[in-house]
N, C-alpha and C positions, 0 to 999 in steps of 0.2 A: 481556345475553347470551342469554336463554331469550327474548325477544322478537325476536333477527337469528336467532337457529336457528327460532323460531317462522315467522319471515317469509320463511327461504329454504325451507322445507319445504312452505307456500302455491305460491311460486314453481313448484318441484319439481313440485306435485300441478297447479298450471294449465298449463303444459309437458306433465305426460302429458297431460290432459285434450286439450287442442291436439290434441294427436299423435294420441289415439284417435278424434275427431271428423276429423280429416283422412283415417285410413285408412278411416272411413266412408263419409267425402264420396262418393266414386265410387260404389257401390253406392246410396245414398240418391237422387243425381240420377237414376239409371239406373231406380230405382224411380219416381220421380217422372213421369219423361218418358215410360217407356216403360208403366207399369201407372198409378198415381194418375190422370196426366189422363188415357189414354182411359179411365179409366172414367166420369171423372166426365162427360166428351164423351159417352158413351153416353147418358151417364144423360140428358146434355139434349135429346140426338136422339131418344128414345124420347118427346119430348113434340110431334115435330115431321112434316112430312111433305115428304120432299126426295128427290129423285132423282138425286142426285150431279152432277147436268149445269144446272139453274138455281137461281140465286141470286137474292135470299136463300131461307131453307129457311123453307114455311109453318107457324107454328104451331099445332098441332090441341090441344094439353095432353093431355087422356085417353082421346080419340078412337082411338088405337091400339090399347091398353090394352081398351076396351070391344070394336074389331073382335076384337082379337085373342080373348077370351073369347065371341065370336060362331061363331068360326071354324073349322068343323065337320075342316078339315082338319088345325090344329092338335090341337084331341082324338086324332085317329086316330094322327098321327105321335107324341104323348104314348103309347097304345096301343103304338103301335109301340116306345118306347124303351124301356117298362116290359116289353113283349114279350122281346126280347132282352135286357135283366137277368136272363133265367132261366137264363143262365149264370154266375152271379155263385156263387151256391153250389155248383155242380157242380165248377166252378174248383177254388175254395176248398178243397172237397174233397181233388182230385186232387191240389193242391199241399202239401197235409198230407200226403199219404199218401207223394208222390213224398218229401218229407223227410226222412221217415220211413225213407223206402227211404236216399235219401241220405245219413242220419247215422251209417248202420255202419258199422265202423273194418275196412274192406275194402280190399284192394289195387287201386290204381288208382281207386281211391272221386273222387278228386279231377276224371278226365277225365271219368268220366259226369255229375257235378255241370254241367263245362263243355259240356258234348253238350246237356242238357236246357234250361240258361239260353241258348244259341245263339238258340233262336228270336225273343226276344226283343232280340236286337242287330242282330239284320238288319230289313233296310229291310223297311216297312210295303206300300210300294209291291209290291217283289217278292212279295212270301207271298199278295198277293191274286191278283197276276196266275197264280202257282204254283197257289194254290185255284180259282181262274178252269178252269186245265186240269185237277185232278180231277176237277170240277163237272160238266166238257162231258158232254155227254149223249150223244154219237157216239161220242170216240174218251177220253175221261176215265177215267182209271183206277178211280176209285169202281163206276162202271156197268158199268166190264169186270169187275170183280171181283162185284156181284151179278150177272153175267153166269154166269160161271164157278162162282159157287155155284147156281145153279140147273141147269147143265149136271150137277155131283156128286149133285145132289138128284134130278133128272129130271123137274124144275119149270120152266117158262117164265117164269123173273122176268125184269123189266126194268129198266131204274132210274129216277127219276123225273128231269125235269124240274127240273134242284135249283133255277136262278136262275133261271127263266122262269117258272115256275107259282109262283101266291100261296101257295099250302098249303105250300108247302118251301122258298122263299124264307128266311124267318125262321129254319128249323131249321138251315136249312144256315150260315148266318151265326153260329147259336148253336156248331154243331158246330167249325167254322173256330175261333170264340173261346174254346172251352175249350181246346184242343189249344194256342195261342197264349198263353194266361195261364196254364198249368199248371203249366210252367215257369219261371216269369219271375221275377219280383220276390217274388211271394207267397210263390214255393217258398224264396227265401232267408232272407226275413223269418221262416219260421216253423223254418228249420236253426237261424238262429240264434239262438230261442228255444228250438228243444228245446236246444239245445248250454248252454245256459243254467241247464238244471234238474238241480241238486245231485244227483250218483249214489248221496247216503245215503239220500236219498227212497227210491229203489229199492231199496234195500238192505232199508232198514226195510221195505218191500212184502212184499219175499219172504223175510225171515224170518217175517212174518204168514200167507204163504202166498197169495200173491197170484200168481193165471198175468198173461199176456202182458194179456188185454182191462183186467183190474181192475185194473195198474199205470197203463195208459195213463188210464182214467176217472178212477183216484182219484189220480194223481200229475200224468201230464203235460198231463192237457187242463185242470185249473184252472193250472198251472206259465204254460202260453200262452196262455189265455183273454185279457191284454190284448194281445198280438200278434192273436191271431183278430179282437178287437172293435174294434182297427186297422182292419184288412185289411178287414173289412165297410165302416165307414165310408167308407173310401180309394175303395174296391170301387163304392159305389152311387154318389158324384160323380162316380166316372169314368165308370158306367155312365151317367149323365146326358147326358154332355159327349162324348161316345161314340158311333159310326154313321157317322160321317162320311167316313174313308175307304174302308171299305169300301161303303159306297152310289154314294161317285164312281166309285170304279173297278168294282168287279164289276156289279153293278144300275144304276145310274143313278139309285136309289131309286125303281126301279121292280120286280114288275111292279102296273100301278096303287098306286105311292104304297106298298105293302106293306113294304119296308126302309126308308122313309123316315122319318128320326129328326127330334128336335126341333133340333139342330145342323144338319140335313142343309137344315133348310126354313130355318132363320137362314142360314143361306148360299145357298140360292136367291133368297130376297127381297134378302140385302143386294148381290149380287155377279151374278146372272142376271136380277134383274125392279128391280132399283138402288129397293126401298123399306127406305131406311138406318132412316126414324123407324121402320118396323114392324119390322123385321131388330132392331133395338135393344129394344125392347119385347120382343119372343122373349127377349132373352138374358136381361132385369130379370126376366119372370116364370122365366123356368129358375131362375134365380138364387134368387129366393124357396122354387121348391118343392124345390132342391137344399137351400135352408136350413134349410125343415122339415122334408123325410125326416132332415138329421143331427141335430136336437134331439129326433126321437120316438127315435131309435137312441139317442141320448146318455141319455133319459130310462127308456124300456123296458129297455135291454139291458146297461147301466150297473152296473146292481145286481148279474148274473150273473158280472162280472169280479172277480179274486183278484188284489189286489195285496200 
C-alpha cells in the first residue's frame, strides 16, 4: 500500500512538473530565438567583416576589436555618453524629492502623481519633436522667454543656439532628460519605498526631537538606500544604452559628432555604412564596460546600503 500511494505521488509530482515546463515552454523559445541566438550571432559577427550585401562574410577574428580601440571617434562618442550621464544624479534627485512631494496624504494626491508619470507614457518620438520647437532659436519658447526676461531686466539677452552650436548641444539634451526621468519610473520606485518605511521610525524620531532634515537622514534615506542603489545601477546601463533617439531625431548626432553617443555610432556603422562585424564589436565592448561600471558600483557603493 505505502509503495502505490508512494508511486501515485511520483506520478502526481511528474504531472505538475510536465505542466510547469510546458507553461514555460513559450517564454523559453521566445527567449532563445528572439535574445540567446542573436546574441551569440553577434558575438560571431564581431569577429567578422561583412557588409550585409556579399557573401560569405570575411573573417578578420580581432581585427575589429583592435580598429575599434584605434578609433579616435569612438573615444569622443564614449566622451559624449559619459557627457550626458550627468544627468543621471540631477534626475535622481528631482525624482526623490518629487516623491517626497507625492507621498502626502493630500486630496487629489493621486492626479498629480498621474500628471507627473504622464511624460513618461507618451511616445519618445513626440517629446523630441515638442523639444525640437522649444529648442528653436527664432520662434522657441525657451528663447522667447530669455527674450522677455531681459526685456523685465533692460538687458539684451538672446538665447543660444541650443541644437546647432557644440557648447549647448549636450546641455540641452541634458536639460530635455531630467525633465523626462523626473517623473517616471524612478519617481515611483522611490513612493513606493518611502511608502514602505514604518511610521514608528518616525515616531521614535520625534519624540528624540528630531525636525524635518534629521528624520529624513537618520530614518528615510538609510529606509531607501536599496531602492536609490537600484535606481543608480538601472540608471548608468540605461545611461550606456542611451542617445539614440534623441540624436536621430533632434541632431542628427550632430553638430560635428557632439550628441553622438556610443549606440548612436553602433547604428551608423550597422544600419547607414552596413559594417555589421564592426557595429557588433561596439556593442561586445559597451557590453564589457556596461559590465564593469556595474561591478565597481556593486563593490564601492554596496557597503553604504541598509538592508
Amino acid at each position: 500500500m505505502k509503495e502505490f500511494i508512494k508511486k501515485k505521488l511520483q506520478c502526481e509530482s511528474c504531472r505538475e512538473t510536465l505542466a510547469a515546463y510546458g507553461f514555460l515552454l513559450p517564454n523559453l523559445i521566445g527567449f532563445l530565438i528572439f535574445t540567446s541566438i542573436p546574441v551569440l550571432a553577434s558575438l560571431v559577427l564581431s569577429f567578422v567583416k561583412w557588409d550585409l550585401l556579399s557573401w560569405p562574410p570575411h573573417f578578420v577574428w580581432f581585427r575589429n576589436f583592435v580598429d575599434l580601440l584605434k578609433d579616435p571617434y569612438f573615444w569622443q562618442y564614449c566622451g559624449n555618453t559619459v557627457y550626458l550621464m550627468l544627468s543621471i544624479p540631477f534626475s535622481m534627485a528631482g525624482s526623490l524629492i518629487l516623491a517626497l512631494a507625492m507621498n502626502q496624504r493630500l486630496r487629489g494626491i493621486v492626479f498629480f502623481r498621474t500628471v507627473y508619470f504622464l511624460p513618461t507614457l507618451c511616445s519618445g518620438v513626440a517629446i523630441y519633436m515638442l523639444w525640437r520647437l522649444i529648442y528653436n532659436p527664432e520662434f522657441g519658447v525657451l528663447n522667447q522667454f530669455i527674450a522677455k526676461v531681459g526685456e523685465m531686466l533692460n538687458l539684451n539677452l538672446t538665447g543660444p543656439q541650443w541644437l546647432t552650436d557644440e557648447n549647448w548641444a549636450k546641455p540641452a539634451l541634458i536639460i530635455m532628460g531630467i525633465w523626462q526621468m523626473v517623473g517616471g519610473y524612478n519617481m515611483i520606485l522611490y513612493l513606493a519605498a518611502l511608502q514602505g518605511v514604518p511610521r514608528d521610525y518616525y515616531d521614535a524620531a520625534e519624540v528624540d526631537g528630531a525636525n524635518g532634515w534629521q528624520k529624513f537622514w537618520a530614518v528615510t534615506w538609510p529606509q531607501i538606500s536599496p531602492t536609490t542603489f537600484f535606481i543608480a545601477i538601472m540608471s548608468i546601463i540605461g545611461g550606456f544604452q542611451a542617445g539614440f533617439d534623441p540624436a536621430y531625431i533632434m541632431t542628427g548626432g550632430g553638430p560635428n559628432g557632439s550628441t553622438t553617443t556610443i549606440i548612436f555610432y553602433l547604428y551608423n556603422n550597422a544600419f547607414q555604412w552596413h559594417n555589421m562585424g564592426y557595429a557588433a564589436a561596439i556593442a561586445w565592448v559597451l557590453f564589457i564596460i556596461v559590465f564593469i561600471f556595474t561591478l565597481l558600483q556593486w563593490k564601492f557603493f554596496s557597503k553604504n546600503v541598509h538592508y
